[in-house]
N, C-alpha and C positions, 0 to 999 in steps of 0.2 A: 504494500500500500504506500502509494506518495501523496502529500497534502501539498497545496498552493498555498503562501501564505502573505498575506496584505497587508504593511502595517504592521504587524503582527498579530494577525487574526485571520487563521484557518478560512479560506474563502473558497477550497475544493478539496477534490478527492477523485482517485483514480485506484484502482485495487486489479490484480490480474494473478493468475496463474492457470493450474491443471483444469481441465475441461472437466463440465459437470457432466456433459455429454459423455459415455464413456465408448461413443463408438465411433468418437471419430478419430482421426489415425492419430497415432503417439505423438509426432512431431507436430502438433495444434494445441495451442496454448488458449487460453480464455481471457478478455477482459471483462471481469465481473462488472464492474460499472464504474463511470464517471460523473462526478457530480459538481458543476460552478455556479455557487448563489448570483443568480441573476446581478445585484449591483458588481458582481466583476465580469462580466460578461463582456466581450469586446477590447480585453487587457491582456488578450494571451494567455489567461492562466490558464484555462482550457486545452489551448496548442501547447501547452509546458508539460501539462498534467500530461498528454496523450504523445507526446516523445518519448517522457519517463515511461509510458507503458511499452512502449514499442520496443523501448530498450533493455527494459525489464524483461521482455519473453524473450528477446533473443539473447538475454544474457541466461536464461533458465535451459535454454538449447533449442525453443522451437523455433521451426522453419515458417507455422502460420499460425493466424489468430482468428477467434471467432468473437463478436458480441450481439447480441440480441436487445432490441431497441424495440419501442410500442411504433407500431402503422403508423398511425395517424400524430405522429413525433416529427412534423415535417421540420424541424429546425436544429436537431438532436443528427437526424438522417443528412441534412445538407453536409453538417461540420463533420459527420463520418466520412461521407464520399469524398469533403476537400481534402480529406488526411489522408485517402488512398483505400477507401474500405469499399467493398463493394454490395449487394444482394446476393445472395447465395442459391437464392430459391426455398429454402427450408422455410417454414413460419412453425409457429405453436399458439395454442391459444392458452392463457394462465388464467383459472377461474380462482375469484373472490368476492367473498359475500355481494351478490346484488351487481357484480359487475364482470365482463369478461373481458378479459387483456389480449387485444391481439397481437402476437411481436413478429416480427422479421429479422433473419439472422442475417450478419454481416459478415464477411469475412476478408484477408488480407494475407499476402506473401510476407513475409519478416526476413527472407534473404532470397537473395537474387540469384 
């Protein structure tokens, strides 16, 4: 896990490792999730946070990376594709009380 921090106040978070997924091939790493309180949004911490992940899985050995982001996340989805992530085709849907989550999985090369 790496944090962003403002001032000195925690303004993100970014966490990755082993796939929760356990079927996909060994060399795929996971980024569990990213998260920048809106007032730092547009300051990079985001693009800081999600270097530290890229470099955090290819320092763990994998070759790719998977995350799973909600459909209808159209601004969450844009900052993925600018950093090189793409759709993979997988979706899942995550049920919770009263509400159903639909995500779509992302995924990325970590060495060339």
């Amino acid at each position: 896990m790496f944090v962003a921090v403002r001032d000195g106040i925690v303004v993100g978070f970014v966490s990755v490792g082993a796939p929760d997924d356990k079927a996909l091939a060994a060399d795929v790493g996971e980024l569990y999730a990213i998260y920048v309180q809106p007032n730092a949004w547009d300051i990079g911490a985001g693009r800081a946070l999600m270097s530290s992940a890229v470099h955090a899985l290819r320092e763990l050995g994998y070759a790719g990376a998977v995350l799973w982001v909600l459909g209808s996340n159209e601004r969450a989805r844009r900052f993925y594709e600018r950093a090189g992530w793409s759709t993979d085709g997988a979706t899942k849907v995550e049920e919770r009380p009263g509400v159903a989550l639909h995500e779509v999985r992302y995924a990325r090369r970590l060495i060339e």
